[in-house]
C-alpha positions as protocol buffer text, in pm:
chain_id: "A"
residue {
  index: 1
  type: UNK
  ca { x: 0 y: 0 z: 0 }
}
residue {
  index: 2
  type: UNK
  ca { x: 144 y: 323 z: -53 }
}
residue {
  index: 3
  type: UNK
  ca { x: 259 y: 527 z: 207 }
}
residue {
  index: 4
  type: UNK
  ca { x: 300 y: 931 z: 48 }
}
residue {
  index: 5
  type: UNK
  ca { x: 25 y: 1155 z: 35 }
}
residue {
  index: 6
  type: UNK
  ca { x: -53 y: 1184 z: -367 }
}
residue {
  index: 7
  type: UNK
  ca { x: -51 y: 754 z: -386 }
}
residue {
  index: 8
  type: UNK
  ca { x: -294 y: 740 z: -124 }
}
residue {
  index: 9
  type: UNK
  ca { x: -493 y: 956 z: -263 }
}
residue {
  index: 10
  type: UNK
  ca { x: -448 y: 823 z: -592 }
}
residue {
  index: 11
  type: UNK
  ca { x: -590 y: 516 z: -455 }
}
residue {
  index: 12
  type: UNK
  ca { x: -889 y: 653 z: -300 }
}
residue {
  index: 13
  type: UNK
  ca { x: -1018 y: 820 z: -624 }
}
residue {
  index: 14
  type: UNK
  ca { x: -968 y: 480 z: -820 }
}
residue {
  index: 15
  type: UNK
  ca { x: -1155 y: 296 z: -562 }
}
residue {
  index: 16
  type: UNK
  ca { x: -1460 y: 554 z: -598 }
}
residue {
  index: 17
  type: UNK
  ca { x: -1432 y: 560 z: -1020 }
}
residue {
  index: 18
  type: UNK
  ca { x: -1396 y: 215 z: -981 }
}
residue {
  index: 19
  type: UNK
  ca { x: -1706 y: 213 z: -806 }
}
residue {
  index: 20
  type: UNK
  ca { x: -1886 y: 456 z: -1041 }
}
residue {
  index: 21
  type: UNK
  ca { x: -1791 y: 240 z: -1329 }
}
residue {
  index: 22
  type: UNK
  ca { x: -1907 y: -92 z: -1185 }
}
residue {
  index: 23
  type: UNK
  ca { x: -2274 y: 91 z: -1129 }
}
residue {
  index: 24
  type: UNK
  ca { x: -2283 y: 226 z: -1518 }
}
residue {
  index: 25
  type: UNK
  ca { x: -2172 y: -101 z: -1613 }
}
residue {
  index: 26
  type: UNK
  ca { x: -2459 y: -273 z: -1417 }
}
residue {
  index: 27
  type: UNK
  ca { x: -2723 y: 4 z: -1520 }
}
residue {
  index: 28
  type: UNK
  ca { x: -2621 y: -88 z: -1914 }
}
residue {
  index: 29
  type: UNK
  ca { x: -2657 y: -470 z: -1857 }
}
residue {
  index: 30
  type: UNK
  ca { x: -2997 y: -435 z: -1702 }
}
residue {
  index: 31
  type: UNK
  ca { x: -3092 y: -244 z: -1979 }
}
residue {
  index: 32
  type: UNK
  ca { x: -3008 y: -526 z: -2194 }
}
residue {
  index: 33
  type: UNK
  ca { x: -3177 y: -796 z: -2003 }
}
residue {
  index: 34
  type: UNK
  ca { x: -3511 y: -560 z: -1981 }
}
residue {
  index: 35
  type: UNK
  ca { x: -3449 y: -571 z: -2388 }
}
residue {
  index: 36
  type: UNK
  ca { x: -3441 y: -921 z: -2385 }
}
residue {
  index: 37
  type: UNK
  ca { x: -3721 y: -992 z: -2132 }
}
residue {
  index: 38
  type: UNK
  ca { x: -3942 y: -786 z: -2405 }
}
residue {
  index: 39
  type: UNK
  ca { x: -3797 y: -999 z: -2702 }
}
residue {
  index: 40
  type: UNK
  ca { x: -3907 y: -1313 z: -2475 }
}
residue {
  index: 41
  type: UNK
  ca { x: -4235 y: -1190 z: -2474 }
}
residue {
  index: 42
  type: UNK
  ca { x: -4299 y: -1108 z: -2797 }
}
residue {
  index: 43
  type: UNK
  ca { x: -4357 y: -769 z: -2759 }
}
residue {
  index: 44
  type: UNK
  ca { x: -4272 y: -595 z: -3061 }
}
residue {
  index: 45
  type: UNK
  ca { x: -4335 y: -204 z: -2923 }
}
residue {
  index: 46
  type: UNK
  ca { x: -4145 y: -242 z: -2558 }
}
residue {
  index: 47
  type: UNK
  ca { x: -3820 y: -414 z: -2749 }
}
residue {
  index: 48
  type: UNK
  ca { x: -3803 y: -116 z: -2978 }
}
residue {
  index: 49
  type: UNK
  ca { x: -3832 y: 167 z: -2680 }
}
residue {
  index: 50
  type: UNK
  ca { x: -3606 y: -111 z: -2463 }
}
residue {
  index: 51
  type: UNK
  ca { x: -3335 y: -108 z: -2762 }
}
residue {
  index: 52
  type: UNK
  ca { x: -3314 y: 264 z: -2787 }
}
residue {
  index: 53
  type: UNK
  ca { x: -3269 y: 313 z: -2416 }
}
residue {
  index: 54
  type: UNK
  ca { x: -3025 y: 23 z: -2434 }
}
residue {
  index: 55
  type: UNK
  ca { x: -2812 y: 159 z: -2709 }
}
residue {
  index: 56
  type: UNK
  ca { x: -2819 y: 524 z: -2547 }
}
residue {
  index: 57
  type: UNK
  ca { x: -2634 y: 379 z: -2231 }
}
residue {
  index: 58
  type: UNK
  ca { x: -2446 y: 128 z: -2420 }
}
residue {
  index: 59
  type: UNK
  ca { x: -2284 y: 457 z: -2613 }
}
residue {
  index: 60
  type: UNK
  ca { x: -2293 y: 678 z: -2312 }
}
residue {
  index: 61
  type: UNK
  ca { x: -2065 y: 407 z: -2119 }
}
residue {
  index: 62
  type: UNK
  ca { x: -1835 y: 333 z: -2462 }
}
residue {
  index: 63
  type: UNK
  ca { x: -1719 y: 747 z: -2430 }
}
residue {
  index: 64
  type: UNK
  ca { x: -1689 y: 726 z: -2093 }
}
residue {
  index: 65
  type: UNK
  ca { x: -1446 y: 444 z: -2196 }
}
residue {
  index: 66
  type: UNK
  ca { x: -1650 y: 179 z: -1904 }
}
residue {
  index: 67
  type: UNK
  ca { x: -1670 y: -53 z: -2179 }
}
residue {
  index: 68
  type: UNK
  ca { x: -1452 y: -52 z: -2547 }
}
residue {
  index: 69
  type: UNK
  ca { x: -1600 y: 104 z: -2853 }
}
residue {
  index: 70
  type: UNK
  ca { x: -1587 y: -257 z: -3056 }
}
residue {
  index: 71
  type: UNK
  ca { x: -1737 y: -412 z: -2755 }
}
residue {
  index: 72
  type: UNK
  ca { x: -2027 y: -164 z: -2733 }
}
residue {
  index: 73
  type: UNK
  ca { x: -2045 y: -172 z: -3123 }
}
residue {
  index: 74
  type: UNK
  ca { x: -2088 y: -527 z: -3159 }
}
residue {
  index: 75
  type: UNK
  ca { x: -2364 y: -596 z: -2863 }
}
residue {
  index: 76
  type: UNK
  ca { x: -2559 y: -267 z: -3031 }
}
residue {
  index: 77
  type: UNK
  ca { x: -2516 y: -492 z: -3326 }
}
residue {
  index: 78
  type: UNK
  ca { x: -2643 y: -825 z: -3143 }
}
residue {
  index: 79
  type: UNK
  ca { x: -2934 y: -609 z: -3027 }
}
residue {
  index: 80
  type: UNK
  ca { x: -3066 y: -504 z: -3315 }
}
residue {
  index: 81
  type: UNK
  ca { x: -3055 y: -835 z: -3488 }
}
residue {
  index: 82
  type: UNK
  ca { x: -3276 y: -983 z: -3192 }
}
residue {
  index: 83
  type: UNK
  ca { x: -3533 y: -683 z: -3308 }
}
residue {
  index: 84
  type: UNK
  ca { x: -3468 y: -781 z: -3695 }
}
residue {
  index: 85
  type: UNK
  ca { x: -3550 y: -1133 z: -3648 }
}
residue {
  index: 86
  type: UNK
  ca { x: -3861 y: -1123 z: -3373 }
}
residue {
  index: 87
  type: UNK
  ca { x: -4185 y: -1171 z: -3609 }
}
residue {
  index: 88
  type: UNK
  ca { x: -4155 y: -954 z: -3866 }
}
């Protein structure tokens, strides 16, 4: 553990983004499973307003750099294929 002022603070801040971080990162995969809880159902209407609030944290947490651009590119992308293929 560090023993000077600046690393101990240092390490403070990183354990409060750290927490920060872990609660985006939560908020954008329940967002995901309320998406997929509305594809289970069948219900066309709620998937669509679920995706768009989905994809708006999904791309709020990718510039906050929680998650990495490709990552949040390619589950936008897995998303919106569930949509596609649910009765059209």
């Amino acid at each position: 553990m560090a023993k000077s002022k600046t690393p101990m603070k240092r390490a403070r801040m990183a354990k409060i983004r750290q927490a920060s971080n872990m609660s985006k990162k939560s908020a954008m995969k329940t967002a995901i499973r309320k998406f997929e809880a509305a594809i289970a159902d069948n219900n066309r209407s709620e998937a669509e307003t679920r995706l768009v609030a989905a994809i708006s944290i999904i791309d709020k947490n990718a510039g906050r750099g929680i998650v990495h651009k490709n990552k949040a590119a390619r589950t936008k992308s897995r998303l919106a294929k569930k949509l596609n293929q649910l009765e059209q």
